[in-house]
N, C-alpha and C positions, 0 to 999 in steps of 0.2 A: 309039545315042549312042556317043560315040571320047571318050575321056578324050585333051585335047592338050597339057595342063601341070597341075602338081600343085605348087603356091607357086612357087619360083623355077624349077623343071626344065620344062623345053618338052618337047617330042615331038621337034625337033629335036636331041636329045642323045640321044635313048633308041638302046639299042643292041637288035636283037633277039637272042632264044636262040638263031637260028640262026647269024647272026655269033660271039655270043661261044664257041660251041660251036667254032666253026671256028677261034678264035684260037688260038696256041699259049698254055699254061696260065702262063708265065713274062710274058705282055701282058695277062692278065687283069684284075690288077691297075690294070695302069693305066689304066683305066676306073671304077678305085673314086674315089668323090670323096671329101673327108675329111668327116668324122661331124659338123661344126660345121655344113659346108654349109646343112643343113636351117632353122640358126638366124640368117640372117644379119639378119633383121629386128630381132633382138633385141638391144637395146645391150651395146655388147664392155667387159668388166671384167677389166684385170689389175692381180693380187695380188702384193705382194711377197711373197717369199718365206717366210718366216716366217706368213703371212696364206694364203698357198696352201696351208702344209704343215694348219693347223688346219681348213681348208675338206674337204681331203682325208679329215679325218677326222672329218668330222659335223660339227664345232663351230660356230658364229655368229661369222661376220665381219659387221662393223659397218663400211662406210663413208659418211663425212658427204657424197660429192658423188656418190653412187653412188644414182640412185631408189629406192624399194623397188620393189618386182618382180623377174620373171624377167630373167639376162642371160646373155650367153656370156661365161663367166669362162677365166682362162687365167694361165698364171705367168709370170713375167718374161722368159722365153723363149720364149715362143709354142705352148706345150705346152695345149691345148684339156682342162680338167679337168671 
């Protein structure tokens, strides 16, 4: 068996060890996807500020149009928390 997607990522994206090996170490990076990637299924919640900084720090945000469950939260700038 060939594993050829894993949730959103296809086999068409993968990059091998051997390429990335070969790239110079300053193009590496750009190959990384951002770390939200993985959640795009998940409904996107941004916090104002004040609401981000309490979220940061453990506390319970409570909002009314917001489902409960899991979601990709984020601050009023686009900052993935």
């Amino acid at each position: 068996m060939r594993r050829t997607a894993t949730g959103a990522f296809g086999i068409e994206e993968a990059v091998s060890l051997d390429t990335l090996e070969a790239l110079p170490e300053d193009r590496r990076d750009s190959l990384l996807r951002p770390v939200d990637a993985v959640l795009t299924q998940l409904p996107e919640v941004v916090l104002e500020e004040g609401l981000a900084g309490r979220f940061c720090h453990g506390q319970t945000v409570t909002l009314a149009s917001v489902p409960r469950g899991v979601s990709r939260v984020y601050t009023p700038f686009g900052q993935f928390l």
